[in-house]
MDTraj code that builds the backbone (N, CA, C; nanometers):
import mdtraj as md
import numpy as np

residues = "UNK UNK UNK UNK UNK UNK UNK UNK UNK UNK UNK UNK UNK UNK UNK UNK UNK UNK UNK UNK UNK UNK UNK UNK UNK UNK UNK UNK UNK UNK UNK UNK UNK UNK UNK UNK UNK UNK UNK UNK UNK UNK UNK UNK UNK UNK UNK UNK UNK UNK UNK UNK UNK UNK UNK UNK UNK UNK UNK UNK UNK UNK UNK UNK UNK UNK UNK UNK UNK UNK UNK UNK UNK UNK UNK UNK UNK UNK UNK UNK UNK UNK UNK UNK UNK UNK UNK UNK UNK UNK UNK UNK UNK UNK UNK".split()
xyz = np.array([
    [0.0257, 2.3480, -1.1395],
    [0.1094, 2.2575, -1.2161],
    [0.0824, 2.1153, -1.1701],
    [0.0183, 2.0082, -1.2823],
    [0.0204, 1.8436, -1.2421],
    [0.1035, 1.8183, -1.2281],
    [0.1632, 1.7503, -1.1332],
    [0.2641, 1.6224, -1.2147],
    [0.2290, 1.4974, -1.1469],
    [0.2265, 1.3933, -1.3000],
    [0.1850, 1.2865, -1.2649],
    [0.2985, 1.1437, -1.2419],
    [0.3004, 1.0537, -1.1488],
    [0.3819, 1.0013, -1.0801],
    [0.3305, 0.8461, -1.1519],
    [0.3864, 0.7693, -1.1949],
    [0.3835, 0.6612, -1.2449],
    [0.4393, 0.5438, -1.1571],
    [0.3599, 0.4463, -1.1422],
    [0.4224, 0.3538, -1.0680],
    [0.5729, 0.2564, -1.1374],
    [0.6044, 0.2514, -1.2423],
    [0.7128, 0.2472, -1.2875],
    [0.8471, 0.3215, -1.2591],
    [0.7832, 0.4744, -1.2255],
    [0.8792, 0.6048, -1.1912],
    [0.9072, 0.5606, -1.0590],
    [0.8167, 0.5306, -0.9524],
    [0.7985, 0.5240, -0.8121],
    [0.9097, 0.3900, -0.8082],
    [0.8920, 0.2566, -0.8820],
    [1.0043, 0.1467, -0.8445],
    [1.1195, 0.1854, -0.8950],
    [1.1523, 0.2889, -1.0252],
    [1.2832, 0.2996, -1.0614],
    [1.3307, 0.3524, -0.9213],
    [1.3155, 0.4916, -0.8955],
    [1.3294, 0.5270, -0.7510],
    [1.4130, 0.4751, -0.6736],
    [1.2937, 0.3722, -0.6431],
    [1.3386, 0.2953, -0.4775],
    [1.3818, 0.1479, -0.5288],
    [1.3889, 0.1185, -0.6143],
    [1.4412, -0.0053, -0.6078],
    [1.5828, -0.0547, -0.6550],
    [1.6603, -0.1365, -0.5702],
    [1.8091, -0.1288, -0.6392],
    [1.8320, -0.1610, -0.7579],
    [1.9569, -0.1349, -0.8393],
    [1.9425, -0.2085, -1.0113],
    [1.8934, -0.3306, -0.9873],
    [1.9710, -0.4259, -0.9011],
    [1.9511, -0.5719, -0.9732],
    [1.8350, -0.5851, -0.9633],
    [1.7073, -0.5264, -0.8683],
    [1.5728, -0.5482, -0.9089],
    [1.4848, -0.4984, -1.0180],
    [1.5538, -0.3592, -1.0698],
    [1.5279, -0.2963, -1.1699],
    [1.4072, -0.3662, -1.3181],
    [1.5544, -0.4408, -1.3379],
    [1.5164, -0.5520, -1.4301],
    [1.4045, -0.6526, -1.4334],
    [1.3904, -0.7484, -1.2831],
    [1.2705, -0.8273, -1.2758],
    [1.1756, -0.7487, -1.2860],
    [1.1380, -0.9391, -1.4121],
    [0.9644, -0.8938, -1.4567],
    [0.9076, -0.9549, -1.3723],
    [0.7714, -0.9602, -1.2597],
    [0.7229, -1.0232, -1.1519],
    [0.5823, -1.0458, -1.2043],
    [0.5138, -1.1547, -1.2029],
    [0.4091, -1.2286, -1.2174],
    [0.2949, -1.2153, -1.1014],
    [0.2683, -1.1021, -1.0320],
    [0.1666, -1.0900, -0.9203],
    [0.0643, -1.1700, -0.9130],
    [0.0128, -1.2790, -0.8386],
    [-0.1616, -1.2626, -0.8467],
    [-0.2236, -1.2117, -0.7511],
    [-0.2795, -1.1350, -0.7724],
    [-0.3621, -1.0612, -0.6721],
    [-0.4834, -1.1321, -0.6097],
    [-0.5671, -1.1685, -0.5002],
    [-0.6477, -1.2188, -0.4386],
    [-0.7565, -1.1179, -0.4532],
    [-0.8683, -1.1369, -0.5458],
    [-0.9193, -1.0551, -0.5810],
    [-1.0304, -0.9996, -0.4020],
    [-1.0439, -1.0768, -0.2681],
    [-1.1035, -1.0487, -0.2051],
    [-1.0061, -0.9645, -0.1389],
    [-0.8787, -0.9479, -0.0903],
    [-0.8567, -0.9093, -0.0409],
    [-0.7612, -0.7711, -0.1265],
    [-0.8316, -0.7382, -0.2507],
    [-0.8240, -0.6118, -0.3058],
    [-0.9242, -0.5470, -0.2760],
    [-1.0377, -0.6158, -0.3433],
    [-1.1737, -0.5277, -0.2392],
    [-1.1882, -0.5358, -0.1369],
    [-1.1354, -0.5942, -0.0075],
    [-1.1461, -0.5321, 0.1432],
    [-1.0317, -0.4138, 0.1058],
    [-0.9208, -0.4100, 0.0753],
    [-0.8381, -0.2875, 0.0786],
    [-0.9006, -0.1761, 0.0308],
    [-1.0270, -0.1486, -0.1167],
    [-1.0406, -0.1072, -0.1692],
    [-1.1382, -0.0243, -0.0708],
    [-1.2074, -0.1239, 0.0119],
    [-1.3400, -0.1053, 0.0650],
    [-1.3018, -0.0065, 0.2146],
    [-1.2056, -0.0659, 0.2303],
    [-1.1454, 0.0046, 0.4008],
    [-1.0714, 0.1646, 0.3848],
    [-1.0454, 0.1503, 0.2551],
    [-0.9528, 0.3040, 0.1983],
    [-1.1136, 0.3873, 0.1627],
    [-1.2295, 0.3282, 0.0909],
    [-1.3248, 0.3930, 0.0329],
    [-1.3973, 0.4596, 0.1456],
    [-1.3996, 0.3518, 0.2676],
    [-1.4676, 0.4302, 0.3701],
    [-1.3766, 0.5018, 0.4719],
    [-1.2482, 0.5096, 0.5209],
    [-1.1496, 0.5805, 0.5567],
    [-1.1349, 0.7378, 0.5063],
    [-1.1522, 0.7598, 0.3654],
    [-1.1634, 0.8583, 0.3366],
    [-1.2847, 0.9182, 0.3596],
    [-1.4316, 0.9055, 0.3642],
    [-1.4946, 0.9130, 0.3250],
    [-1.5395, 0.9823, 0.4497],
    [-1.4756, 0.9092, 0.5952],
    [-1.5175, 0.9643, 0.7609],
    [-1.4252, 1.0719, 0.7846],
    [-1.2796, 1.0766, 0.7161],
    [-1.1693, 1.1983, 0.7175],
    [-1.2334, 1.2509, 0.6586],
    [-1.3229, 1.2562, 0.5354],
    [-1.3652, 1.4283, 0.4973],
    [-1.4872, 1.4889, 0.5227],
    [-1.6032, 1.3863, 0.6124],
    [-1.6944, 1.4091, 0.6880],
    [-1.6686, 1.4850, 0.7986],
    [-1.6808, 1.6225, 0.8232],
    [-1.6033, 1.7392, 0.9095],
    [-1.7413, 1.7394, 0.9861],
    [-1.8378, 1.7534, 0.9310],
    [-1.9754, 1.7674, 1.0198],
    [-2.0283, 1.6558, 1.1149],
    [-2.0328, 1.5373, 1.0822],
    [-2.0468, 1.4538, 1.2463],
    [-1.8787, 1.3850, 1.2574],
    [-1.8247, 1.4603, 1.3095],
    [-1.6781, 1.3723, 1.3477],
    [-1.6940, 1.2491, 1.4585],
    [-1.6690, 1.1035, 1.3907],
    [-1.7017, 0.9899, 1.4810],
    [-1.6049, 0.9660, 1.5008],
    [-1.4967, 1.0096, 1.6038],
    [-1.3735, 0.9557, 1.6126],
    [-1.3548, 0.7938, 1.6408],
    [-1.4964, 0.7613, 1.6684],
    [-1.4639, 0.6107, 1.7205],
    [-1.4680, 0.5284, 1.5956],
    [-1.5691, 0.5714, 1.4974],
    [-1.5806, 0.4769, 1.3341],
    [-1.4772, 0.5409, 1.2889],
    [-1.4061, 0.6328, 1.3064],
    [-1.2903, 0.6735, 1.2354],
    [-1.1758, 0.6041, 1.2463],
    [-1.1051, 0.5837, 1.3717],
    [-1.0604, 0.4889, 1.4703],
    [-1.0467, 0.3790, 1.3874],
    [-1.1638, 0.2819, 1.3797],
    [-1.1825, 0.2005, 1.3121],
    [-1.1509, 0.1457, 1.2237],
    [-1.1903, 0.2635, 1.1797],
    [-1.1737, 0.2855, 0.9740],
    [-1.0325, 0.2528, 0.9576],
    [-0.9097, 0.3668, 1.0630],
    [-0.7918, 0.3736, 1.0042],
    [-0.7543, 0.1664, 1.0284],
    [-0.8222, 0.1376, 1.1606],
    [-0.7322, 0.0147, 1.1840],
    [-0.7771, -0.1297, 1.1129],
    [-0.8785, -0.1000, 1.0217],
    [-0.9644, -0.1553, 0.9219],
    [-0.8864, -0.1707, 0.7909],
    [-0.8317, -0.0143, 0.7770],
    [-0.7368, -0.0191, 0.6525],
    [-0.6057, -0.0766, 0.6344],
    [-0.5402, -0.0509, 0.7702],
    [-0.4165, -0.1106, 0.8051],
    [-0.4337, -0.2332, 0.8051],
    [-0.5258, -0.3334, 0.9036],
    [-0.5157, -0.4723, 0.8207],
    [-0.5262, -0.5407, 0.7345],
    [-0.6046, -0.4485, 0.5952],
    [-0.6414, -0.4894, 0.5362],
    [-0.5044, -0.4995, 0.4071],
    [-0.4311, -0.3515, 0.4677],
    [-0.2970, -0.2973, 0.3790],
    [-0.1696, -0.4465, 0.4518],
    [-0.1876, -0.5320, 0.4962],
    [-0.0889, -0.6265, 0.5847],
    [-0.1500, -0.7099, 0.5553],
    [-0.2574, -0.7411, 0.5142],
    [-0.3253, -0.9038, 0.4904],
    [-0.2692, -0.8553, 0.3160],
    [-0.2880, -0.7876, 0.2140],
    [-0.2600, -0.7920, 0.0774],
    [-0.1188, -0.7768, 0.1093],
    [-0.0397, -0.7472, 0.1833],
    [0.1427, -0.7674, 0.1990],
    [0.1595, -0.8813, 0.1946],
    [0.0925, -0.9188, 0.3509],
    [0.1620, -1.0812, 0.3818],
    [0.1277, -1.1587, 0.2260],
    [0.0174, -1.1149, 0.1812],
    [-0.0428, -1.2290, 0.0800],
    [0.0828, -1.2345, -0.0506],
    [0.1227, -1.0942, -0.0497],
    [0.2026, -1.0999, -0.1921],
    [0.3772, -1.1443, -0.1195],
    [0.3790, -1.1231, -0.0088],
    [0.5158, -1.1941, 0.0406],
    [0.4911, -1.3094, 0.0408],
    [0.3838, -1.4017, 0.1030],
    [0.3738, -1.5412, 0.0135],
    [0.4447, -1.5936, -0.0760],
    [0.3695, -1.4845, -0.1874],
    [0.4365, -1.5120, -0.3382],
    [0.5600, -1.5133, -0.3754],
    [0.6191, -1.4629, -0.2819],
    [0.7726, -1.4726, -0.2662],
    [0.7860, -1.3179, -0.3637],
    [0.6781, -1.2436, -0.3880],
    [0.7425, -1.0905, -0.4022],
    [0.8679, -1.0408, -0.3697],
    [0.9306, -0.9675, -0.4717],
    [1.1016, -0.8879, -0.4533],
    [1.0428, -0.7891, -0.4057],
    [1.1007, -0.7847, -0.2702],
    [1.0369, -0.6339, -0.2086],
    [1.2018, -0.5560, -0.1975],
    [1.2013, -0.4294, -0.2105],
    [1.3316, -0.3602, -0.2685],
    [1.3640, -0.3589, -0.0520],
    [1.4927, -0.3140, -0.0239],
    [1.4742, -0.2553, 0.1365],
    [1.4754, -0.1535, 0.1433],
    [1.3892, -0.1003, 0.2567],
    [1.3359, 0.0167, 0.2709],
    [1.3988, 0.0542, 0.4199],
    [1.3262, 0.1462, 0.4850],
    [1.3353, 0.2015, 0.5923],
    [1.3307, 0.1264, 0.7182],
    [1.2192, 0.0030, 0.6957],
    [1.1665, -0.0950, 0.8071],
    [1.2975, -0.1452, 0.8058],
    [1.3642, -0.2231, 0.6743],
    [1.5020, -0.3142, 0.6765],
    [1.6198, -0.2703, 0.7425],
    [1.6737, -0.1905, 0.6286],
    [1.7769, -0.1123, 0.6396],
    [1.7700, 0.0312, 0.7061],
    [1.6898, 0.0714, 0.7506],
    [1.7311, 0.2135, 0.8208],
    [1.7500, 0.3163, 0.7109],
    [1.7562, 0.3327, 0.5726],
    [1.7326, 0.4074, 0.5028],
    [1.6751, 0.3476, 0.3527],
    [1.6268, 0.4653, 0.2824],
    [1.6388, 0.4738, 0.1068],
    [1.7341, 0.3959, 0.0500],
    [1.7218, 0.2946, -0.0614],
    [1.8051, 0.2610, -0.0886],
    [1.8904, 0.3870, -0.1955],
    [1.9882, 0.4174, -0.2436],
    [2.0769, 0.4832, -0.3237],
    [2.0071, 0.4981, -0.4549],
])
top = md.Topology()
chain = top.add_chain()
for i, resn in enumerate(residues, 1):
    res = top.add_residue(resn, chain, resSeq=i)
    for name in ("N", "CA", "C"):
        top.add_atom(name, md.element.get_by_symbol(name[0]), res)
traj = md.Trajectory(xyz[None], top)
């Protein structure tokens, strides 16, 4: 059985009403979509390489992706992005 998850479905979710509503104007930094794109492409790519396990380029990889997933954050908190609170904020899900 699919089921497919929509990023619309994913903010109704988690985000409180009054954010519900905002329409948000993103711009995305197109370099630092392709480093994200590029650090996830090769991250996966050493997790499903079972035959030479490089834990050290693996290593890497994960802490490659993570900055790359915090440089496109900070960039869209810039923008003054509505970020809903989460777990980091508040200690739980919002309702």
């Amino acid at each position: 059985m699919d089921i497919a998850v929509t990023f619309e479905s994913l903010d109704d979710a988690y985000a409180p009403p009054a954010l519900q509503a905002i329409q948000v104007n993103v711009i995305f930094d197109p370099s630092l979509v392709r480093r994200l794109a590029y650090a996830k492409l090769r991250l996966d790519r050493l997790e499903q390489d079972r035959a030479s396990r490089d834990l050290s380029a693996l290593m890497s990889a994960r802490v490659e992706f993570a900055l790359a997933s915090r440089a496109l954050a900070d960039h869209l908190i810039a923008q003054q992005f509505p970020v809903a609170p989460g777990p980091d904020c508040s200690g739980s899900f919002p309702a």
